[in-house]
N, CA, C and O atoms as a Tinker XYZ file with bonds, in Angstrom:
   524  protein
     1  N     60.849000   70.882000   94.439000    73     2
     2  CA    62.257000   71.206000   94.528000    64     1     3
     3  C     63.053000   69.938000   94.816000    63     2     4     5
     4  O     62.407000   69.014000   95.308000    81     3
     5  N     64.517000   69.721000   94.561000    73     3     6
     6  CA    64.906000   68.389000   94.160000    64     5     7
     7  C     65.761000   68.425000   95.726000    63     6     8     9
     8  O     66.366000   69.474000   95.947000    81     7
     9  N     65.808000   67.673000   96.470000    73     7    10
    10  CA    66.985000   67.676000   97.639000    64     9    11
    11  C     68.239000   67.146000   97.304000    63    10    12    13
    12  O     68.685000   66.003000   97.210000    81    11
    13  N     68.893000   68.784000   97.080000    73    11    14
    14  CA    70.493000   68.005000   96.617000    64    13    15
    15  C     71.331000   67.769000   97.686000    63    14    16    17
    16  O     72.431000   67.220000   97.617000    81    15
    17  N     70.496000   68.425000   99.213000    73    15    18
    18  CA    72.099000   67.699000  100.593000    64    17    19
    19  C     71.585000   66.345000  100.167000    63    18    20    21
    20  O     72.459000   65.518000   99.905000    81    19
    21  N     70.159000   65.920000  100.035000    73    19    22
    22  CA    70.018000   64.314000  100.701000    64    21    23
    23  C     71.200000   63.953000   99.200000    63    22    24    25
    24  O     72.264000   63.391000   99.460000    81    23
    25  N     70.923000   64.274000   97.939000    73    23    26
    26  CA    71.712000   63.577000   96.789000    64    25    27
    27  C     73.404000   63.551000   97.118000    63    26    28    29
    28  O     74.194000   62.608000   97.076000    81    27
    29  N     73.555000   64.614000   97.371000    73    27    30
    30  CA    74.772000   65.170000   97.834000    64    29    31
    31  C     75.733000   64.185000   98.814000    63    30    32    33
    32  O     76.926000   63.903000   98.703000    81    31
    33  N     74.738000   63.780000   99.814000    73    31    34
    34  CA    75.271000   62.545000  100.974000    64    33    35
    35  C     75.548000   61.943000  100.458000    63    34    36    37
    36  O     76.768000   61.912000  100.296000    81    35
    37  N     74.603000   60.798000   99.641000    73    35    38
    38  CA    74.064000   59.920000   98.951000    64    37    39
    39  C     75.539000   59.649000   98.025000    63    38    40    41
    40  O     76.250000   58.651000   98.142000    81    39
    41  N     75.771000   60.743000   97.141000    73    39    42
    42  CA    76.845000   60.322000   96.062000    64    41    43
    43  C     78.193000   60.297000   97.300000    63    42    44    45
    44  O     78.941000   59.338000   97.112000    81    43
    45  N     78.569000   61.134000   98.425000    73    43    46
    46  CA    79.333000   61.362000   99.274000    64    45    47
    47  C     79.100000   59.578000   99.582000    63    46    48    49
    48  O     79.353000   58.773000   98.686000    81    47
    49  N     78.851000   59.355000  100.258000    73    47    50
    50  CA    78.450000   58.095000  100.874000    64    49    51
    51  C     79.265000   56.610000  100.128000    63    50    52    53
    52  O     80.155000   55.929000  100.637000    81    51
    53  N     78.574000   56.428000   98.728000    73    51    54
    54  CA    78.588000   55.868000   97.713000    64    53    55
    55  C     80.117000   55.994000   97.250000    63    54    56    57
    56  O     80.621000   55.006000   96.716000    81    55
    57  N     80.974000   57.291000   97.444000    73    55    58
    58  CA    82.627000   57.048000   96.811000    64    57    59
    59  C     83.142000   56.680000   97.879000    63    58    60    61
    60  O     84.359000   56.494000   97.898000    81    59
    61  N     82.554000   56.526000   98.761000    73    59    62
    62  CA    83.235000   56.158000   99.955000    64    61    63
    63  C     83.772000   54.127000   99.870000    63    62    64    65
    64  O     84.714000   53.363000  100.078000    81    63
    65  N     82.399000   54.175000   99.430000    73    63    66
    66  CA    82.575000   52.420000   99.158000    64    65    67
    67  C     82.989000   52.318000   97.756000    63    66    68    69
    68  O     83.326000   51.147000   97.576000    81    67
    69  N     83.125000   53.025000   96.635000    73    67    70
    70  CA    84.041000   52.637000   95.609000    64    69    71
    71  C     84.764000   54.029000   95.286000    63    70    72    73
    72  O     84.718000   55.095000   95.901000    81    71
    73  N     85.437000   53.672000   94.134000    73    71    74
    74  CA    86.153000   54.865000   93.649000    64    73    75
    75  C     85.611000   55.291000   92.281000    63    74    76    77
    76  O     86.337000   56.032000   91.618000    81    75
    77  N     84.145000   54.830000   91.646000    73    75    78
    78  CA    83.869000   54.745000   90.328000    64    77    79
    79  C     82.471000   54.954000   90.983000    63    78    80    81
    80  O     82.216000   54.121000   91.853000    81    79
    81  N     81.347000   56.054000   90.708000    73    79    82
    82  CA    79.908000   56.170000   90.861000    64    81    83
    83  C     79.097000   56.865000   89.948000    63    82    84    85
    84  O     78.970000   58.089000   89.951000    81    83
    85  N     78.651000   56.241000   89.315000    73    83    86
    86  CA    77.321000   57.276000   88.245000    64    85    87
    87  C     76.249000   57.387000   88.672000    63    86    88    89
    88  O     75.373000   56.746000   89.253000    81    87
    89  N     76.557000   58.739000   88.107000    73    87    90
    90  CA    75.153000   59.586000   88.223000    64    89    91
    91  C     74.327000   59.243000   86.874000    63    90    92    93
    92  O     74.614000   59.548000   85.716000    81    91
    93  N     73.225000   58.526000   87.361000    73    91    94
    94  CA    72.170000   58.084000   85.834000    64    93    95
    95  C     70.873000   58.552000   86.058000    63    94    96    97
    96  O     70.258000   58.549000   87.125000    81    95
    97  N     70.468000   58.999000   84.846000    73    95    98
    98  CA    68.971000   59.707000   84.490000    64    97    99
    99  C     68.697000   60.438000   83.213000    63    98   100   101
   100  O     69.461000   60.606000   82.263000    81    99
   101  N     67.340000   60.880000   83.388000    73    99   102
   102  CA    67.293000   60.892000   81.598000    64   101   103
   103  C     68.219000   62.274000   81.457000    63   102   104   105
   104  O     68.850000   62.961000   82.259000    81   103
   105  N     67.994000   62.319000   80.150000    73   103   106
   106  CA    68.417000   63.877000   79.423000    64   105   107
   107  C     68.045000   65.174000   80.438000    63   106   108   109
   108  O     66.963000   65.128000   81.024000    81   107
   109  N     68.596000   65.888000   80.568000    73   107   110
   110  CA    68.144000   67.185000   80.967000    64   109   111
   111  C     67.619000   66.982000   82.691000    63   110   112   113
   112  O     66.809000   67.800000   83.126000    81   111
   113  N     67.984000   66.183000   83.345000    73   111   114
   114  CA    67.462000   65.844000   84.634000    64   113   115
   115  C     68.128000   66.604000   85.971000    63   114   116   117
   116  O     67.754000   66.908000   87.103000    81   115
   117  N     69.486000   66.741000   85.061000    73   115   118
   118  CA    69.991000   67.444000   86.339000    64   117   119
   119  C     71.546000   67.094000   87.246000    63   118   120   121
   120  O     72.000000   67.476000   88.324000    81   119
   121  N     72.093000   66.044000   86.011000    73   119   122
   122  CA    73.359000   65.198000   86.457000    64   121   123
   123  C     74.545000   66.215000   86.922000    63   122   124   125
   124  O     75.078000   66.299000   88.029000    81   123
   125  N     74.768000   66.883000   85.862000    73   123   126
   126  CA    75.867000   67.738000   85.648000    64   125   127
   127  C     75.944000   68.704000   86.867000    63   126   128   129
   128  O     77.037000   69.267000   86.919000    81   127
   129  N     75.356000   68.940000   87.545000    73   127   130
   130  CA    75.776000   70.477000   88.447000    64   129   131
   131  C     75.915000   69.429000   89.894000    63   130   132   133
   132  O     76.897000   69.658000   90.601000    81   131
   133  N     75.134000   68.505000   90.256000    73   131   134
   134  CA    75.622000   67.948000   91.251000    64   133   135
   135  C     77.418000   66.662000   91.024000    63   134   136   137
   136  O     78.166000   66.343000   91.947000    81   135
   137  N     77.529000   66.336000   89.855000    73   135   138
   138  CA    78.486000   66.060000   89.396000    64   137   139
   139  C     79.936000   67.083000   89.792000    63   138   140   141
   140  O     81.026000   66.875000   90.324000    81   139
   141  N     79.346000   68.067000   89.294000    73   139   142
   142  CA    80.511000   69.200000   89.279000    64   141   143
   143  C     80.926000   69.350000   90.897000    63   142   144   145
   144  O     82.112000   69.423000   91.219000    81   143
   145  N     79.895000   69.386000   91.840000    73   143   146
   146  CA    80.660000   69.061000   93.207000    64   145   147
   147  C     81.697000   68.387000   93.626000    63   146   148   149
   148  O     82.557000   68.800000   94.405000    81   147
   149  N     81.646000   67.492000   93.193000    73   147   150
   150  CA    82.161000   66.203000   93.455000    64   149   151
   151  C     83.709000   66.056000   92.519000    63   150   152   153
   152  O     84.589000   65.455000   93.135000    81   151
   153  N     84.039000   66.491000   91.286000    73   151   154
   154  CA    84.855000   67.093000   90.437000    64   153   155
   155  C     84.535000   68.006000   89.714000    63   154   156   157
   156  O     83.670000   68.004000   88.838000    81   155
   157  N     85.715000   69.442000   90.284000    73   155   158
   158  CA    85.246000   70.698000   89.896000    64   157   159
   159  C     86.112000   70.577000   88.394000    63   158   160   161
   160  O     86.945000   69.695000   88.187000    81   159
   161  N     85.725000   71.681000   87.366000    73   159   162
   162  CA    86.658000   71.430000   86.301000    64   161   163
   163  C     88.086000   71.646000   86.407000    63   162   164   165
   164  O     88.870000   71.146000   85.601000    81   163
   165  N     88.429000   72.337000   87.326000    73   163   166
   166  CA    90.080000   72.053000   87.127000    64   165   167
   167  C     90.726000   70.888000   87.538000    63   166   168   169
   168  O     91.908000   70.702000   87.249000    81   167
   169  N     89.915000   69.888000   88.340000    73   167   170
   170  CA    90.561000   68.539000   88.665000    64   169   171
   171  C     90.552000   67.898000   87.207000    63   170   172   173
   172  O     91.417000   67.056000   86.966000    81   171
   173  N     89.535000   68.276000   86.115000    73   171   174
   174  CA    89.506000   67.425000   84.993000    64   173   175
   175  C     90.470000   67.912000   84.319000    63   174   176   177
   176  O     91.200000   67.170000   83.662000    81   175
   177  N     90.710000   69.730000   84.375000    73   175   178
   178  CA    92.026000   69.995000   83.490000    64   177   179
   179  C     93.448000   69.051000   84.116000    63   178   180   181
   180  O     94.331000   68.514000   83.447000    81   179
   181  N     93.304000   69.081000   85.468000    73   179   182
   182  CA    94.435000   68.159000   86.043000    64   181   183
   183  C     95.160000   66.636000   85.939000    63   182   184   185
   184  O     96.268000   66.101000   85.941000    81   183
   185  N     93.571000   66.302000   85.838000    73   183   186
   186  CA    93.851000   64.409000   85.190000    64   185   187
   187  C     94.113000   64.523000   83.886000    63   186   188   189
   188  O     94.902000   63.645000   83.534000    81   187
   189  N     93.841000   65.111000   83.167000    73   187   190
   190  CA    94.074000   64.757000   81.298000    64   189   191
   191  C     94.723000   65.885000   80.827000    63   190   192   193
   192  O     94.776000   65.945000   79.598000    81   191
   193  N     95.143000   66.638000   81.329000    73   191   194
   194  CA    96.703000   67.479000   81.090000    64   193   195
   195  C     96.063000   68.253000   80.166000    63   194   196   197
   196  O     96.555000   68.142000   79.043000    81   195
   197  N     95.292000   68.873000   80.235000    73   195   198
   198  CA    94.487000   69.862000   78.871000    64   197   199
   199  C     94.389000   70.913000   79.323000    63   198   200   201
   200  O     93.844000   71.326000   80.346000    81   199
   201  N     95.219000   71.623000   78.134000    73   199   202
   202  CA    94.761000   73.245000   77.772000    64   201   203
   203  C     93.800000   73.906000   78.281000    63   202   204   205
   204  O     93.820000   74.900000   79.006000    81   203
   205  N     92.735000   73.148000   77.760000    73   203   206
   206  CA    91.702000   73.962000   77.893000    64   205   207
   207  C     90.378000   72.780000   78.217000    63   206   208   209
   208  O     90.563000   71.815000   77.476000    81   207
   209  N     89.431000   72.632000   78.877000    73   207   210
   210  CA    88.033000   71.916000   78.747000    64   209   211
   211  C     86.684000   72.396000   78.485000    63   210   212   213
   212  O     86.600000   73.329000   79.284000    81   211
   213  N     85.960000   72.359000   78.078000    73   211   214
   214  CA    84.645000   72.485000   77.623000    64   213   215
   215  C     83.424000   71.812000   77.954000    63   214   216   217
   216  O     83.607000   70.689000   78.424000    81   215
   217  N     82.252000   72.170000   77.846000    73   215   218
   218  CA    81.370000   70.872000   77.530000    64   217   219
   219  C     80.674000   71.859000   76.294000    63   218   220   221
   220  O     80.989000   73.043000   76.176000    81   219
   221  N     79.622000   71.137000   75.345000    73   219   222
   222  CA    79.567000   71.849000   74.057000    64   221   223
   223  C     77.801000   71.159000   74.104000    63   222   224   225
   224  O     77.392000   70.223000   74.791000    81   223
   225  N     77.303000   71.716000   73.460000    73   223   226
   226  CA    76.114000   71.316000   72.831000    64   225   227
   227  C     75.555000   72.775000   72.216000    63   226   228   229
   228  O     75.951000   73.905000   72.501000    81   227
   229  N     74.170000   72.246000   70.982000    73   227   230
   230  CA    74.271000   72.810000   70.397000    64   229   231
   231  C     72.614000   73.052000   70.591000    63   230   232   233
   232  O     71.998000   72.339000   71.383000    81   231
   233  N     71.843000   74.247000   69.712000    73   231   234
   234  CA    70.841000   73.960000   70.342000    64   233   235
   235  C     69.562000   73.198000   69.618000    63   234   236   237
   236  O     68.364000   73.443000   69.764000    81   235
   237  N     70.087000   72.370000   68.936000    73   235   238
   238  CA    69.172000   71.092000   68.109000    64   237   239
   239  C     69.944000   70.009000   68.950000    63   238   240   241
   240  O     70.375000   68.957000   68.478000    81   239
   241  N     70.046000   70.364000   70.115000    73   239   242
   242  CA    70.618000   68.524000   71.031000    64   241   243
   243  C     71.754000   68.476000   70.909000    63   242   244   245
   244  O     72.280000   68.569000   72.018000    81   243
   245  N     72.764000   68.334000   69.793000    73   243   246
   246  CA    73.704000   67.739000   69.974000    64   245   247
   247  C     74.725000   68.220000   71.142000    63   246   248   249
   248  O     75.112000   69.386000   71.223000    81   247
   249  N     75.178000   67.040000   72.172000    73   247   250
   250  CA    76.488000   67.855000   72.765000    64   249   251
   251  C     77.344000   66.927000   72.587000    63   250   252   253
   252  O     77.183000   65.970000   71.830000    81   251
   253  N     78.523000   67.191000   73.417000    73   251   254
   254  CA    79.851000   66.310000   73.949000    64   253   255
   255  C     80.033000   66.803000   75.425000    63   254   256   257
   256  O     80.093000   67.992000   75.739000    81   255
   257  N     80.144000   65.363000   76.610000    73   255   258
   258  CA    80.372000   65.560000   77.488000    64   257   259
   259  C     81.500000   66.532000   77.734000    63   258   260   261
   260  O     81.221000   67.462000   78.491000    81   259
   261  N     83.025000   66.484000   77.114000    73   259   262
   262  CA    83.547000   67.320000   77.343000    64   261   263
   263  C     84.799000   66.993000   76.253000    63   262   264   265
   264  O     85.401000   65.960000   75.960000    81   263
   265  N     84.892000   68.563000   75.749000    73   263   266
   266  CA    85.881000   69.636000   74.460000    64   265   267
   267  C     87.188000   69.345000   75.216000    63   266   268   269
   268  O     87.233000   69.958000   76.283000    81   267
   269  N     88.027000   68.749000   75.018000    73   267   270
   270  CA    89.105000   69.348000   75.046000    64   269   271
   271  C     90.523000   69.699000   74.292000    63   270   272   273
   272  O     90.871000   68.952000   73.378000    81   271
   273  N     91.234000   70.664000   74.603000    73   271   274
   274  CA    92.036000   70.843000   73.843000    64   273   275
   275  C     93.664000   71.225000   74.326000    63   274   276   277
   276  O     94.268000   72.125000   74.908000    81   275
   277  N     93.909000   70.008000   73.721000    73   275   278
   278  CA    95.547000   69.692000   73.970000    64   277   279
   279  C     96.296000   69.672000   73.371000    63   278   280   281
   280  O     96.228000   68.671000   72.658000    81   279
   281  N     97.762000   70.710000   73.023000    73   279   282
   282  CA    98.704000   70.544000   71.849000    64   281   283
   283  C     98.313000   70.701000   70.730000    63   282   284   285
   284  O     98.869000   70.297000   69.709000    81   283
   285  N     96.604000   71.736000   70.870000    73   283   286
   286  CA    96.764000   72.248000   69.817000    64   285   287
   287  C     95.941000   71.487000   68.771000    63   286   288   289
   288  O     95.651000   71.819000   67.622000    81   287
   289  N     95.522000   69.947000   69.734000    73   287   290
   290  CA    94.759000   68.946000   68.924000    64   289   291
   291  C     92.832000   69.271000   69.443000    63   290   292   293
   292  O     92.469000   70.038000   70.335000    81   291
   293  N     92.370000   68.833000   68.986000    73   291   294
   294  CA    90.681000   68.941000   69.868000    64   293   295
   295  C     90.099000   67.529000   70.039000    63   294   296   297
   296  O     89.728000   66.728000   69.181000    81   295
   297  N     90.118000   67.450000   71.249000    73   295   298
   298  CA    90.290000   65.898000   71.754000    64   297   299
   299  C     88.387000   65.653000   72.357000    63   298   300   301
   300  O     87.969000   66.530000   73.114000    81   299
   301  N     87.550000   64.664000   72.030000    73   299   302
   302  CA    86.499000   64.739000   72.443000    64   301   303
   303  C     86.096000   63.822000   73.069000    63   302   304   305
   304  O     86.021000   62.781000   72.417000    81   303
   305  N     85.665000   63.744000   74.535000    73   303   306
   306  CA    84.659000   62.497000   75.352000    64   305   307
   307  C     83.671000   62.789000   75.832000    63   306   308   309
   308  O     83.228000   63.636000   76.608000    81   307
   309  N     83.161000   61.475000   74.931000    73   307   310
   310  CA    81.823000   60.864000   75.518000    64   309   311
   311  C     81.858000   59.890000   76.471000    63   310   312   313
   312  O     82.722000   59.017000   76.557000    81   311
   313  N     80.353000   60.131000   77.616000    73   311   314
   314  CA    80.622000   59.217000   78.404000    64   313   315
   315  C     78.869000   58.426000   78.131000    63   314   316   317
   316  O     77.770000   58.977000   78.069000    81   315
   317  N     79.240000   57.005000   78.025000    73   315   318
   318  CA    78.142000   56.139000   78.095000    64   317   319
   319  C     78.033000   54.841000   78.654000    63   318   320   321
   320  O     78.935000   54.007000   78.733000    81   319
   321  N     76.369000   54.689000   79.196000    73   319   322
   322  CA    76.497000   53.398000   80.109000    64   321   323
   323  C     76.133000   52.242000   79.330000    63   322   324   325
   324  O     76.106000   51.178000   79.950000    81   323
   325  N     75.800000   52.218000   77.894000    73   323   326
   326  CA    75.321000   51.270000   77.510000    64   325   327
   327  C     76.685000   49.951000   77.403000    63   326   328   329
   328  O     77.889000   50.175000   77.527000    81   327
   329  N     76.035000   48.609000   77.144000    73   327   330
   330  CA    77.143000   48.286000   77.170000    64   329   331
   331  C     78.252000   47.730000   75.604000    63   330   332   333
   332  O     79.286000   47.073000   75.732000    81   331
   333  N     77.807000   48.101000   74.545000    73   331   334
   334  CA    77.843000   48.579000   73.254000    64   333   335
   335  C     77.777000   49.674000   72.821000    63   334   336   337
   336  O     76.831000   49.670000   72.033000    81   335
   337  N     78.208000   50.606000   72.858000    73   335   338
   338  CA    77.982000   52.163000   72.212000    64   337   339
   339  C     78.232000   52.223000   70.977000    63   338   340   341
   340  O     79.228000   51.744000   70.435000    81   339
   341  N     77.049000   53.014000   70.271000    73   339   342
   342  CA    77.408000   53.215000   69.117000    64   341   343
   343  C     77.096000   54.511000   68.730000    63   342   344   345
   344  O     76.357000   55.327000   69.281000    81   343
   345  N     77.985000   54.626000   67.353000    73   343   346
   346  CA    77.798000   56.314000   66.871000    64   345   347
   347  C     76.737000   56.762000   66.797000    63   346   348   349
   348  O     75.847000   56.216000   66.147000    81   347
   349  N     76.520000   58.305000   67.708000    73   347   350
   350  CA    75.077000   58.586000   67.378000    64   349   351
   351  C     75.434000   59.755000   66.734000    63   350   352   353
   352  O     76.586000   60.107000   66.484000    81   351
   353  N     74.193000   60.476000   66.416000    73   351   354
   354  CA    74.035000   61.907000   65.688000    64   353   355
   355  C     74.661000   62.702000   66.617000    63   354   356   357
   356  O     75.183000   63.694000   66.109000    81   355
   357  N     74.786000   62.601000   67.818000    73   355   358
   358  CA    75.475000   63.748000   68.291000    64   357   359
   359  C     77.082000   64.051000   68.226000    63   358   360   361
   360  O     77.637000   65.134000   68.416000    81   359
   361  N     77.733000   62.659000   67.873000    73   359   362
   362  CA    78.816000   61.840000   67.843000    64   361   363
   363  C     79.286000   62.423000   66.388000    63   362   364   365
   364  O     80.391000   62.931000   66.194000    81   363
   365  N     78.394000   62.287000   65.524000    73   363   366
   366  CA    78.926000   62.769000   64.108000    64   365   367
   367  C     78.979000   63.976000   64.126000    63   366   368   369
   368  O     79.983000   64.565000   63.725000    81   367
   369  N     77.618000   64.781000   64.724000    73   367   370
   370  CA    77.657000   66.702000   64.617000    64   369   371
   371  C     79.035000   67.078000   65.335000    63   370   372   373
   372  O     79.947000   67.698000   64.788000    81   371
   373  N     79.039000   66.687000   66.418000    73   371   374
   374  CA    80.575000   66.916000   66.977000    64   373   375
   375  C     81.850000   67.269000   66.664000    63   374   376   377
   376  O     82.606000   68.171000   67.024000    81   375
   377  N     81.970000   65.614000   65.304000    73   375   378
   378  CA    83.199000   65.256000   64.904000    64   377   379
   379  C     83.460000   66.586000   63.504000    63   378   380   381
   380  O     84.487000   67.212000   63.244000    81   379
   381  N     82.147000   66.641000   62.860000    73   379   382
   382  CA    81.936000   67.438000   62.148000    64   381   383
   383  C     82.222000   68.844000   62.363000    63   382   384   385
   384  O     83.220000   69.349000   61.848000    81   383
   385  N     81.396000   69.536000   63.108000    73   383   386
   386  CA    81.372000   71.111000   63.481000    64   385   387
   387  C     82.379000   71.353000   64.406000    63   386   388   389
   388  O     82.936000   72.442000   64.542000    81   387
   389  N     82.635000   70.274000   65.090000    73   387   390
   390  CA    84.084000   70.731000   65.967000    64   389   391
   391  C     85.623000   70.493000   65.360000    63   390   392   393
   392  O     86.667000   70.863000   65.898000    81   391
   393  N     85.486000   69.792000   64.123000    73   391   394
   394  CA    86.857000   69.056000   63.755000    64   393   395
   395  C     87.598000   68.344000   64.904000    63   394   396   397
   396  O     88.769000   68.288000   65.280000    81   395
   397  N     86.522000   67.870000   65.269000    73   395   398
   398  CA    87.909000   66.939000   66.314000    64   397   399
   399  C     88.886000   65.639000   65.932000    63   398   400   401
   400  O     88.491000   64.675000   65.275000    81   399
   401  N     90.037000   65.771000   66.388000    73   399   402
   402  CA    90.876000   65.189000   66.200000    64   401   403
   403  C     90.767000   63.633000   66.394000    63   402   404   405
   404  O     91.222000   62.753000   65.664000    81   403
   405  N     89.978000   63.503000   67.675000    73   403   406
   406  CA    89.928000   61.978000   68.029000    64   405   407
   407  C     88.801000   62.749000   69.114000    63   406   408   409
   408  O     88.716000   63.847000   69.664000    81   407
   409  N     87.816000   61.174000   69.051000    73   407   410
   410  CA    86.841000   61.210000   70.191000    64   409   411
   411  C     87.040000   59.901000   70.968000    63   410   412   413
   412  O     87.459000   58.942000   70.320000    81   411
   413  N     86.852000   59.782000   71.955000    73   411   414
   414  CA    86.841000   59.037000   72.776000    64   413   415
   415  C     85.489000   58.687000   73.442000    63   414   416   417
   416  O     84.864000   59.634000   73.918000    81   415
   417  N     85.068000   57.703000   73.517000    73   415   418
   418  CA    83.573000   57.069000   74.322000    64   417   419
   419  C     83.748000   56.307000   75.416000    63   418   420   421
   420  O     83.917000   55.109000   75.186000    81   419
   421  N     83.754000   56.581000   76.310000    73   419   422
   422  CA    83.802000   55.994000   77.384000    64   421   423
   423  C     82.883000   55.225000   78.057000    63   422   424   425
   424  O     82.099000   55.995000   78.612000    81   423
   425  N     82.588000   54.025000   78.286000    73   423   426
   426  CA    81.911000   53.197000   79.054000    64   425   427
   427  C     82.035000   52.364000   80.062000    63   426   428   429
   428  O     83.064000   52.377000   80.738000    81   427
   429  N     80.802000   51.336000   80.377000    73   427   430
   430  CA    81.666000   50.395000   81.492000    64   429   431
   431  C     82.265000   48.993000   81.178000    63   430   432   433
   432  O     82.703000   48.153000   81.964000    81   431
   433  N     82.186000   48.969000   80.098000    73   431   434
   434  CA    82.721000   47.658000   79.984000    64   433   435
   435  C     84.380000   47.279000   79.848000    63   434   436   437
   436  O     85.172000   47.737000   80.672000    81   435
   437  N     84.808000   46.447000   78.794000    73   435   438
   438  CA    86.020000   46.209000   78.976000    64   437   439
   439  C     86.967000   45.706000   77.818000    63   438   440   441
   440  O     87.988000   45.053000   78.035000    81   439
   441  N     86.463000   46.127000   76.389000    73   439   442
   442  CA    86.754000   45.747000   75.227000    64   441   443
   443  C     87.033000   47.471000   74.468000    63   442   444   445
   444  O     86.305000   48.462000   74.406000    81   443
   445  N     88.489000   47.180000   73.963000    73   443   446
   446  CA    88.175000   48.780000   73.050000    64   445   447
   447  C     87.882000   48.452000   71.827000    63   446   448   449
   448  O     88.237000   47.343000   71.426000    81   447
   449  N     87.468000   48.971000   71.324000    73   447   450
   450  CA    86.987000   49.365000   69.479000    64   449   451
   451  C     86.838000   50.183000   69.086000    63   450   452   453
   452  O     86.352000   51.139000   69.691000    81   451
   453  N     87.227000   50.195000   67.743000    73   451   454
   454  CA    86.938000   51.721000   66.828000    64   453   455
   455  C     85.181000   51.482000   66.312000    63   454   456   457
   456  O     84.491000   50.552000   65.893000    81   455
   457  N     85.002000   52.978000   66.656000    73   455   458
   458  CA    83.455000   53.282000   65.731000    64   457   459
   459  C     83.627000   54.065000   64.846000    63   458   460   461
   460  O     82.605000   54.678000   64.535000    81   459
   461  N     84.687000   54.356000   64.188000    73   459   462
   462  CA    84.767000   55.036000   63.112000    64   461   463
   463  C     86.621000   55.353000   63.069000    63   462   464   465
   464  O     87.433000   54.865000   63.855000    81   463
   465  N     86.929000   56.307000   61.904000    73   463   466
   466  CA    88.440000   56.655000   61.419000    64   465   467
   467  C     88.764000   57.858000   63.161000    63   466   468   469
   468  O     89.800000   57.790000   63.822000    81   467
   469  N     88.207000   58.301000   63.316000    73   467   470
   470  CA    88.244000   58.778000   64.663000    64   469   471
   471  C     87.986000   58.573000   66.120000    63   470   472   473
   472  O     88.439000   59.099000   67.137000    81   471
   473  N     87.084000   57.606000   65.879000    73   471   474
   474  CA    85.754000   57.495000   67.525000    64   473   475
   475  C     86.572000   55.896000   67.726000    63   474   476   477
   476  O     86.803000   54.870000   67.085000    81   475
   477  N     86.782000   56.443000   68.941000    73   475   478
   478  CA    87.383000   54.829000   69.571000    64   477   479
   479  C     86.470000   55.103000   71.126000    63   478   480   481
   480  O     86.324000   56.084000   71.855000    81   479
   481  N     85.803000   53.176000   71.167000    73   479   482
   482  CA    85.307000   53.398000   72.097000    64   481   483
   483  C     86.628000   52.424000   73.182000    63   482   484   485
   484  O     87.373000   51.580000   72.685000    81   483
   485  N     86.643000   52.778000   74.555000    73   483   486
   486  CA    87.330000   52.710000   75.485000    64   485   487
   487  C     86.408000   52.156000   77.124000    63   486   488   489
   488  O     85.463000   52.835000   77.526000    81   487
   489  N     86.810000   51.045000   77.797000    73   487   490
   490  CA    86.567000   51.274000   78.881000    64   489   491
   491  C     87.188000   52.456000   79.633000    63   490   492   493
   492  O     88.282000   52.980000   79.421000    81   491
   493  N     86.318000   52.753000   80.503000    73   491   494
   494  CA    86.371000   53.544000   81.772000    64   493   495
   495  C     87.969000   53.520000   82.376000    63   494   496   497
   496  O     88.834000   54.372000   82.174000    81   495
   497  N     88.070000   52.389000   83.105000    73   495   498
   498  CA    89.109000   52.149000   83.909000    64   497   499
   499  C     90.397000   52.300000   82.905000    63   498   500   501
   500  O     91.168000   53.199000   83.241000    81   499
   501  N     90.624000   51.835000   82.158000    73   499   502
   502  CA    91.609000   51.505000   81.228000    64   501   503
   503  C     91.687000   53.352000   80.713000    63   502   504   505
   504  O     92.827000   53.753000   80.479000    81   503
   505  N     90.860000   54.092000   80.601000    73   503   506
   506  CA    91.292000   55.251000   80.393000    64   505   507
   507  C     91.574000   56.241000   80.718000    63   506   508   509
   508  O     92.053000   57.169000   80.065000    81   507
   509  N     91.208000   56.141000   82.191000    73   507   510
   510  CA    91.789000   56.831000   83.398000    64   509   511
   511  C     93.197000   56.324000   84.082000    63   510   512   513
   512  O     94.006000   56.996000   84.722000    81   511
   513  N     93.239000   54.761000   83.703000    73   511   514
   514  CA    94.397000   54.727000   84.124000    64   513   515
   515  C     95.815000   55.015000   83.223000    63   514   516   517
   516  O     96.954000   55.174000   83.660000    81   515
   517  N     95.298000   55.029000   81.677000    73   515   518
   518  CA    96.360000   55.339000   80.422000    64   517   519
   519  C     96.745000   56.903000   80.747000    63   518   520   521
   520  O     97.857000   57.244000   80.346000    81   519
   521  N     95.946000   57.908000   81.435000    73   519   522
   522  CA    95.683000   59.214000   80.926000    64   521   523
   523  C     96.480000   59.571000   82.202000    63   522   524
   524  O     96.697000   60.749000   82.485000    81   523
């Protein structure tokens, strides 16, 4: 069984000394529900002014951290630590089966670029502070 008070402190602890902390591990490990403590989804409907939020996956893998939909548009982010991101298959099934309007990739670095007519990748900071 996994100890989520000790994790729980641990991430508690950790925003204490910054305002930016990831949770990293493989696929399917377990990020998301101790995440959600820490920001429940209506703080995310709150920062990015959206309709509506989501998270989506499908059941051949593909997801998107999180659907959202604003004005009617379908707005999509990804979040990644690499420090180059590039389009993956889940990135295209997305853009595809969801029609999204624009995706967004989020990372840590500090350069934006387009990965495609839609997918712009974005630092972190710079897109929390635009939004």
């Amino acid at each position: 069984m996994i100890n989520r008070k000790a994790d729980f402190w641990e991430v508690r602890t950790a925003l204490r000394r910054s305002r930016v902390v990831a949770l990293l591990g493989p696929r399917q490990c377990g990020k998301t529900t101790p995440a959600r403590q820490f920001v429940p989804p209506h703080e995310v409907l709150k920062s990015f002014r959206a309709d509506e939020a989501y998270y989506w996956a499908t059941y051949n893998g593909a997801e998107l951290d999180l659907l959202l939909f604003k004005n009617g548009r379908r707005i999509g982010v990804e979040c990644k630590r690499a420090d180059a991101p590039t389009l993956t298959p889940s990135m295209r099934t997305a853009l595809s089966d969801l029609k999204l309007d624009h995706l967004y990739v989020l990372y840590p670095g500090d350069k934006t670029y387009a990965l495609g007519k839609k997918v712009e990748v974005v630092p972190l900071a710079k897109f929390v502070k635009a939004k």
